[in-house]
Backbone atoms as SQL, in Angstrom:
CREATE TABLE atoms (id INTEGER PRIMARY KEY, chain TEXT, resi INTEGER, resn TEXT, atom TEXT, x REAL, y REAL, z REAL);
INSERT INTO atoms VALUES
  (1, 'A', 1, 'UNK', 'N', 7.827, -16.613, -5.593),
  (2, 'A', 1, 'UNK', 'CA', 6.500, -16.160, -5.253),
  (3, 'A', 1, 'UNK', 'C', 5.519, -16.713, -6.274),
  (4, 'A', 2, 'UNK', 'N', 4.232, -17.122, -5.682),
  (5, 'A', 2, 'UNK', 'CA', 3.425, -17.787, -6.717),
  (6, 'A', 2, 'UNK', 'C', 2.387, -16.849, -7.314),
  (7, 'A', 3, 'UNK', 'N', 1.817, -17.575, -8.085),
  (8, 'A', 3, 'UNK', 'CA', 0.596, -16.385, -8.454),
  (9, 'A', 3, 'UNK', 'C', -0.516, -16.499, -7.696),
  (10, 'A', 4, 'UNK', 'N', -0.947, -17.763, -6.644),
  (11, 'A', 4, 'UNK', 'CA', -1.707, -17.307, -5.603),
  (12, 'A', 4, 'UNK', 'C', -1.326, -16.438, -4.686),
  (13, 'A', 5, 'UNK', 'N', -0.029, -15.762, -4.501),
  (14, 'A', 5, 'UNK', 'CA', 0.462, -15.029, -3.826),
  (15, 'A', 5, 'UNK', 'C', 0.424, -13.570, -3.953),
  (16, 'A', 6, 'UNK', 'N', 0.208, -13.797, -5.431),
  (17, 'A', 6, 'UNK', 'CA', -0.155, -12.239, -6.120),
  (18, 'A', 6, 'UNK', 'C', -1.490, -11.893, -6.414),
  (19, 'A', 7, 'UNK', 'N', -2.030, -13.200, -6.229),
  (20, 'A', 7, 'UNK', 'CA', -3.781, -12.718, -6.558),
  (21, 'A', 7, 'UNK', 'C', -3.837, -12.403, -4.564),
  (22, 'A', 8, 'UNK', 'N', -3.775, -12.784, -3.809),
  (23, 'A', 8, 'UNK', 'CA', -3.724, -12.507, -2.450),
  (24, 'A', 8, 'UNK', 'C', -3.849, -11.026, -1.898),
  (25, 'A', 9, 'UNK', 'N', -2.566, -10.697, -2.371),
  (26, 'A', 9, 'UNK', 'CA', -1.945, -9.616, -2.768),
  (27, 'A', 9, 'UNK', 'C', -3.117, -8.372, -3.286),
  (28, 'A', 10, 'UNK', 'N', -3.430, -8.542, -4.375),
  (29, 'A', 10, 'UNK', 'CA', -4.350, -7.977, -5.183),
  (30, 'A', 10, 'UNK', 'C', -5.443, -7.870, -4.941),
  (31, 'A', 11, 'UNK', 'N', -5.695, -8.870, -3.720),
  (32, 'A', 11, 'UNK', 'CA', -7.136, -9.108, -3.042),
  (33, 'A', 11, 'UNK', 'C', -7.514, -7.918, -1.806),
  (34, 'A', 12, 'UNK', 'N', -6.201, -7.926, -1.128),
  (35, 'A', 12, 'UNK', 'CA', -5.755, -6.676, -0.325),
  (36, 'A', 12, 'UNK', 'C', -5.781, -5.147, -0.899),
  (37, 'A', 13, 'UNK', 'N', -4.706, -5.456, -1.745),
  (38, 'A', 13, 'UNK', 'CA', -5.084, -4.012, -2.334),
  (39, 'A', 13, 'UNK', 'C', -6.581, -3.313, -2.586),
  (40, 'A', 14, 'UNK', 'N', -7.602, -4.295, -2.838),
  (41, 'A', 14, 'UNK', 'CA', -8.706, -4.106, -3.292),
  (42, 'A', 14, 'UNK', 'C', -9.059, -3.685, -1.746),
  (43, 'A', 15, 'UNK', 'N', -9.137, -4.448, -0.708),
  (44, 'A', 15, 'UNK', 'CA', -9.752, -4.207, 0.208),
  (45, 'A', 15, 'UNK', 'C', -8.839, -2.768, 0.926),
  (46, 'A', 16, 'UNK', 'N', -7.660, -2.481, 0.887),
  (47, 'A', 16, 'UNK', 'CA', -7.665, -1.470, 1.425),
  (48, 'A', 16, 'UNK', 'C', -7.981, -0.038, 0.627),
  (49, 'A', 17, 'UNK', 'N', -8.894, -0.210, -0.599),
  (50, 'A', 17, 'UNK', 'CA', -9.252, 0.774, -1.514),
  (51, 'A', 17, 'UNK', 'C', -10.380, 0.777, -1.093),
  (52, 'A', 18, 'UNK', 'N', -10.940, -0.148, -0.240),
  (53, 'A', 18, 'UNK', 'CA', -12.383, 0.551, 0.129),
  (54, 'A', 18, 'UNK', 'C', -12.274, 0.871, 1.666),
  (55, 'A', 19, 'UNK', 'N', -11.248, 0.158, 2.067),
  (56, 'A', 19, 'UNK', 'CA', -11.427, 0.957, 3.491),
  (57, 'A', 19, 'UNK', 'C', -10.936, 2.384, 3.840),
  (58, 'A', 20, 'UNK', 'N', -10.397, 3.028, 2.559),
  (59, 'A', 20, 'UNK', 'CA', -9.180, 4.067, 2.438),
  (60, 'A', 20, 'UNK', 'C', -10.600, 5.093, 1.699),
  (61, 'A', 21, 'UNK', 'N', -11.759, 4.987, 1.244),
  (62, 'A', 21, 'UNK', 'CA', -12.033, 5.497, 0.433),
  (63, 'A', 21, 'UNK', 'C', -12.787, 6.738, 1.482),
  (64, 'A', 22, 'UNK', 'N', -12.631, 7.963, 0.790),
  (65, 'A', 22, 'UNK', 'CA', -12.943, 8.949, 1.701),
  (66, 'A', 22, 'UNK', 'C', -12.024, 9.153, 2.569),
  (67, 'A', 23, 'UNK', 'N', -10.647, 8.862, 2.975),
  (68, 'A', 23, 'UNK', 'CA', -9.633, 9.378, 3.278),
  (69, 'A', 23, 'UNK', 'C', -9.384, 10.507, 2.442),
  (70, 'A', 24, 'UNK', 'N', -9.173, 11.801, 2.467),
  (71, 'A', 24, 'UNK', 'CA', -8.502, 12.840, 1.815),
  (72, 'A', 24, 'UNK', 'C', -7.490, 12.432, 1.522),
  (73, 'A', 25, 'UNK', 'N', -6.226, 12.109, 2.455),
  (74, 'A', 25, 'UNK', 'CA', -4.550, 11.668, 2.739),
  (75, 'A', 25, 'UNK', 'C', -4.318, 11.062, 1.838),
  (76, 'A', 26, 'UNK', 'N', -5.266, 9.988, 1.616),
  (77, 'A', 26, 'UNK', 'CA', -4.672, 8.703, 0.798),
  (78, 'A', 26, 'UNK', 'C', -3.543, 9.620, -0.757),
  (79, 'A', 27, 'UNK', 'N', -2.742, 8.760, -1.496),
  (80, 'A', 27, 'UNK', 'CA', -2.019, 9.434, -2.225),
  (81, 'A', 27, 'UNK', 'C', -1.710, 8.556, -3.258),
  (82, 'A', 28, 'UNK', 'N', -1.840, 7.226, -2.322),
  (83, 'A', 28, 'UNK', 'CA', -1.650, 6.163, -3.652),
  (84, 'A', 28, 'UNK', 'C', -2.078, 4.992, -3.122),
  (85, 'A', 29, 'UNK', 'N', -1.904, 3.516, -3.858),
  (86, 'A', 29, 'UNK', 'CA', -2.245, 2.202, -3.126),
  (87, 'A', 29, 'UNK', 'C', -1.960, 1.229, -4.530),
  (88, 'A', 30, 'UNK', 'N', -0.912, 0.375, -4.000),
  (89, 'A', 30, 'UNK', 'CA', -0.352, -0.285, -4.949),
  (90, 'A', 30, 'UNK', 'C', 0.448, -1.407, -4.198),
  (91, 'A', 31, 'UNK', 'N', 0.820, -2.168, -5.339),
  (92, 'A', 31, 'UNK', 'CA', 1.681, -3.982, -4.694),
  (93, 'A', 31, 'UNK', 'C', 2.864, -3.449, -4.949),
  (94, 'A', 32, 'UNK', 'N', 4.038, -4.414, -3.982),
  (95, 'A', 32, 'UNK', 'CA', 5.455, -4.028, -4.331),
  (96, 'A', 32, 'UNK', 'C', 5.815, -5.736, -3.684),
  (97, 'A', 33, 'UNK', 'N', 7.152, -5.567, -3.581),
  (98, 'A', 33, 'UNK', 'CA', 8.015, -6.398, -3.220),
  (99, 'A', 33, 'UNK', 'C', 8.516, -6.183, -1.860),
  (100, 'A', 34, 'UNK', 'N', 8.432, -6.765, -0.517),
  (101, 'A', 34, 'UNK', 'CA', 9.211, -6.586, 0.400),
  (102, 'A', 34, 'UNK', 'C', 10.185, -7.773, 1.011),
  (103, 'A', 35, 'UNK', 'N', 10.891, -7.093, 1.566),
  (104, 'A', 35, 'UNK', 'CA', 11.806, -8.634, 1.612),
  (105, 'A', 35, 'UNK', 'C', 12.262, -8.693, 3.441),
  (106, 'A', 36, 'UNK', 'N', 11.972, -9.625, 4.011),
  (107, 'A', 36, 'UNK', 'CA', 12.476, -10.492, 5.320),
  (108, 'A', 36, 'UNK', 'C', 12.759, -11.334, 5.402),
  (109, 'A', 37, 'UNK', 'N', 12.705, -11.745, 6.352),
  (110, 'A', 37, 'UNK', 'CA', 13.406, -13.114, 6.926),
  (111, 'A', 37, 'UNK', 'C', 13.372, -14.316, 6.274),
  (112, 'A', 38, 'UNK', 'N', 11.943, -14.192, 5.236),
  (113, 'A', 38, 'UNK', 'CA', 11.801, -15.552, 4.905),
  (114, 'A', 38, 'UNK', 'C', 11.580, -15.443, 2.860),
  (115, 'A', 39, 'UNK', 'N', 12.512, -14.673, 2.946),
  (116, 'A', 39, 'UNK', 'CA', 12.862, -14.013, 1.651),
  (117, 'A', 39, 'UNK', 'C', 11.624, -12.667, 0.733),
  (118, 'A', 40, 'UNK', 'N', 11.932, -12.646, 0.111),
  (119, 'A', 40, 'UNK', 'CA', 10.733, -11.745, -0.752),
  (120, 'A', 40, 'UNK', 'C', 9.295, -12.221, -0.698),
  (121, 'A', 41, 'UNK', 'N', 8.842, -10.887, -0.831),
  (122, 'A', 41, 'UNK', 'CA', 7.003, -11.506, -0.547),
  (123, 'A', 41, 'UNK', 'C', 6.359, -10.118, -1.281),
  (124, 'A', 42, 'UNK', 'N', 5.033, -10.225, -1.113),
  (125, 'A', 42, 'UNK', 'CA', 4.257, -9.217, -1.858),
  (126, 'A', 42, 'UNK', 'C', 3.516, -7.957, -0.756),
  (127, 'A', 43, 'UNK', 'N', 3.741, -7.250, -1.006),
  (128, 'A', 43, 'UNK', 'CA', 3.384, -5.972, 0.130),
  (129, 'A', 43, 'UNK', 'C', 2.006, -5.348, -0.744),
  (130, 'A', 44, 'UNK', 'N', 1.197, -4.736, -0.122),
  (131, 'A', 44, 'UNK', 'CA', 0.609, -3.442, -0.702),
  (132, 'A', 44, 'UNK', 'C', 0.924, -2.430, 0.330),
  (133, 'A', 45, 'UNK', 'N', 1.077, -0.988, -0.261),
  (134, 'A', 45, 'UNK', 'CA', 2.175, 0.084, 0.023),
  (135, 'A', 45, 'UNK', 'C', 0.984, 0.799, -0.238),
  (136, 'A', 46, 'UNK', 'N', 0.570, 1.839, 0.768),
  (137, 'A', 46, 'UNK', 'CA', -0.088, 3.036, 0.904),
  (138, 'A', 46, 'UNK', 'C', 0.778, 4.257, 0.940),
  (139, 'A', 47, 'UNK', 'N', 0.473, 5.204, 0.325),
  (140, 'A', 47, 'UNK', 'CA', 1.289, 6.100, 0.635),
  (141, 'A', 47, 'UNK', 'C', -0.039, 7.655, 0.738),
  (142, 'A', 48, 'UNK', 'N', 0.434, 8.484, 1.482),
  (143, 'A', 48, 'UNK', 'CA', -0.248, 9.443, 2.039),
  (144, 'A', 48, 'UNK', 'C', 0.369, 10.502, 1.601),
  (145, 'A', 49, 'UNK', 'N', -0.744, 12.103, 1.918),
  (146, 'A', 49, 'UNK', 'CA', 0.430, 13.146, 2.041),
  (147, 'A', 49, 'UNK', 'C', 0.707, 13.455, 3.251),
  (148, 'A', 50, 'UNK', 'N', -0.145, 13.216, 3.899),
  (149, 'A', 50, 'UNK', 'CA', 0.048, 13.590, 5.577),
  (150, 'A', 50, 'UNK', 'C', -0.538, 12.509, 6.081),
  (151, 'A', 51, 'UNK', 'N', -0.305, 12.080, 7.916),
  (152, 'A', 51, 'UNK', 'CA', -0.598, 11.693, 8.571),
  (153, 'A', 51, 'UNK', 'C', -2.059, 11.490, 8.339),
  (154, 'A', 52, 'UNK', 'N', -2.628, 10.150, 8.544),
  (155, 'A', 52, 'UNK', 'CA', -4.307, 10.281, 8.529),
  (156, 'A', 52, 'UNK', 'C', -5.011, 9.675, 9.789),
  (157, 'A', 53, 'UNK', 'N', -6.067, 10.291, 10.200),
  (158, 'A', 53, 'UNK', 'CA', -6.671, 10.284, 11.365),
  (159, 'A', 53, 'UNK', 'C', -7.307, 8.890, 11.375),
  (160, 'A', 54, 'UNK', 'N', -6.999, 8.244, 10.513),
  (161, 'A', 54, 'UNK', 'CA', -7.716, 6.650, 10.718),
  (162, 'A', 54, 'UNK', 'C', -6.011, 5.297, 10.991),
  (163, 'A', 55, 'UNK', 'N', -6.621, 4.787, 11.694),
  (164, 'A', 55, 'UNK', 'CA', -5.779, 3.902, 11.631),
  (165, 'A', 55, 'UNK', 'C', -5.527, 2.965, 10.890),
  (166, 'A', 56, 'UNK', 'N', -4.389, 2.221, 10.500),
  (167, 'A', 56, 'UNK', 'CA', -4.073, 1.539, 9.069),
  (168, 'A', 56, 'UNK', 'C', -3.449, 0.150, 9.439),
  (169, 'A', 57, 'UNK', 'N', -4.700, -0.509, 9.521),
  (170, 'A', 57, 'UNK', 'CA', -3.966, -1.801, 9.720),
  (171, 'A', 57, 'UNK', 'C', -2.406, -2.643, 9.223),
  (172, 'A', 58, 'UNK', 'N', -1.618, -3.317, 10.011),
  (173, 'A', 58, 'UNK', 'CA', -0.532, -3.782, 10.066),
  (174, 'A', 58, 'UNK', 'C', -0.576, -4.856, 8.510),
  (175, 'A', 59, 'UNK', 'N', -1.758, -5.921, 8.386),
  (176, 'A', 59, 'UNK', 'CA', -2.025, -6.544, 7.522),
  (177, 'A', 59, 'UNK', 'C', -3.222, -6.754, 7.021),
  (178, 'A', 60, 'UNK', 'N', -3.412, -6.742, 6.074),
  (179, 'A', 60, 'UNK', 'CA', -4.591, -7.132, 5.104),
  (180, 'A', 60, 'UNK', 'C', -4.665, -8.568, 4.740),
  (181, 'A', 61, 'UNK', 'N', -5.652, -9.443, 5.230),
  (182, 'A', 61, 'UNK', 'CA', -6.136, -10.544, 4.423),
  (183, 'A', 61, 'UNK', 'C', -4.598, -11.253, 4.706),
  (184, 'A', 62, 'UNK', 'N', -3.824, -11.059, 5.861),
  (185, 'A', 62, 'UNK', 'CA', -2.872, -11.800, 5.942),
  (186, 'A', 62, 'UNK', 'C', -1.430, -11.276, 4.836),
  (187, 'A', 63, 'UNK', 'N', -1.822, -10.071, 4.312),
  (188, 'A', 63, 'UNK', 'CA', -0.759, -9.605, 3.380),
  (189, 'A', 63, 'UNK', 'C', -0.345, -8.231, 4.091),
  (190, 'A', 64, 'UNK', 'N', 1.257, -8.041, 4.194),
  (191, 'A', 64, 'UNK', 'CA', 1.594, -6.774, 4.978),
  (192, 'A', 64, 'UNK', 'C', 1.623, -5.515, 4.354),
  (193, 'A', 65, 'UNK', 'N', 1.320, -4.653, 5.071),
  (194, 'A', 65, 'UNK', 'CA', 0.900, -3.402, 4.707),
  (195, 'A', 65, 'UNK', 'C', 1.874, -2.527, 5.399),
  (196, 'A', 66, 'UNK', 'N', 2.257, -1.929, 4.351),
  (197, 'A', 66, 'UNK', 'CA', 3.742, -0.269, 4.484),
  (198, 'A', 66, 'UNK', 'C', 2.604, 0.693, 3.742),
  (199, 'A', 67, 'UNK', 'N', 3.020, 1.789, 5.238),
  (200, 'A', 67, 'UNK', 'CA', 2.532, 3.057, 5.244),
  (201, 'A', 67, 'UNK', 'C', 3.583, 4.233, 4.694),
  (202, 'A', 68, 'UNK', 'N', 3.952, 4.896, 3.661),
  (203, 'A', 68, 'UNK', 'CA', 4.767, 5.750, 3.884),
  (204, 'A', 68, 'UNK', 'C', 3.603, 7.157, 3.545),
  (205, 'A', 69, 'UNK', 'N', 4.629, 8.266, 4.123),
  (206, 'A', 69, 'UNK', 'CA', 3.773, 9.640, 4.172),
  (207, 'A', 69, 'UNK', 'C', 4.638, 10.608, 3.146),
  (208, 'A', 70, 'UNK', 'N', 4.297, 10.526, 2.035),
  (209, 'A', 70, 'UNK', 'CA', 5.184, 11.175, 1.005),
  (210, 'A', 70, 'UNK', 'C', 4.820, 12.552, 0.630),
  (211, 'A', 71, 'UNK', 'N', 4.231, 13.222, 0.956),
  (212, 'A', 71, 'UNK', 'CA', 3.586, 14.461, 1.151),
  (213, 'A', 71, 'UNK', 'C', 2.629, 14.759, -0.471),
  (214, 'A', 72, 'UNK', 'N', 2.834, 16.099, -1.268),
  (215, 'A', 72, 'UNK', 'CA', 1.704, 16.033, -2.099),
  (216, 'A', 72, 'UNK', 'C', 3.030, 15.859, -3.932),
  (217, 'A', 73, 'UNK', 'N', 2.771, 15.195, -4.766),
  (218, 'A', 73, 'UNK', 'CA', 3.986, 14.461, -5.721),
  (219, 'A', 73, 'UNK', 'C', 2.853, 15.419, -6.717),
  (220, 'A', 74, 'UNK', 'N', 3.762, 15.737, -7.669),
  (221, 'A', 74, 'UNK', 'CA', 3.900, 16.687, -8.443),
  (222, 'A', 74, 'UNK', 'C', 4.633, 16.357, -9.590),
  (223, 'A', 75, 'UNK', 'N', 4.617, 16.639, -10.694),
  (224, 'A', 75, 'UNK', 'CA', 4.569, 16.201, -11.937),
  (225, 'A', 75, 'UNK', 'C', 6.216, 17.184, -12.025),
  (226, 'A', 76, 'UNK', 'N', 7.049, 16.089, -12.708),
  (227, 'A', 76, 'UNK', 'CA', 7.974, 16.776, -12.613),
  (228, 'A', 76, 'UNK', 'C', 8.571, 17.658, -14.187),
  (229, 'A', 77, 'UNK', 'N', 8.810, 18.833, -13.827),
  (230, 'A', 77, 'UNK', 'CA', 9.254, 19.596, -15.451),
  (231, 'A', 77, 'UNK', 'C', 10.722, 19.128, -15.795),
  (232, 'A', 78, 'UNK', 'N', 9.802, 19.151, -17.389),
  (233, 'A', 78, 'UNK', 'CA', 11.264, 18.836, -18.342),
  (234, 'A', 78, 'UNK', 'C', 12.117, 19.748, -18.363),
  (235, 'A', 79, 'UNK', 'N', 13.487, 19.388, -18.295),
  (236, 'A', 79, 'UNK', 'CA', 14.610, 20.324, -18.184),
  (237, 'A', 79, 'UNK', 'C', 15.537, 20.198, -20.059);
């Protein structure tokens, strides 16, 4: 993966931080790694607590976009 691939990447993320903004749901928005057919590539990964009443495009700027719905994350205590 190149680093135009990650500035790409990063370009997306940006844009789905403003299309996300004023979503309540939203929970997070960040780059990862996904991997298909044509080996590893760069994702940005939304994650929610619930379902959100807007729809979430498939790709950004040509970069793919994973929705997961992880509900509300909580700081975890030391044991």
């Amino acid at each position: 993966m190149s680093d135009s691939e990650l500035e790409k990447a990063r370009a997306a993320k940006a844009e789905a931080k403003l299309l996300l903004q004023g979503v309540k749901e939203t929970n997070g928005i960040g780059i990862g790694l996904g991997i298909g057919r044509k080996g590893p590539r760069y994702i940005v990964k939304i994650n929610f607590t619930e379902a959100p009443d807007i729809v979430v495009p498939d790709k950004i700027n040509g970069v793919e976009v994973v929705v997961n719905i992880v509900g509300h994350i909580k700081k975890r205590r030391k044991e």
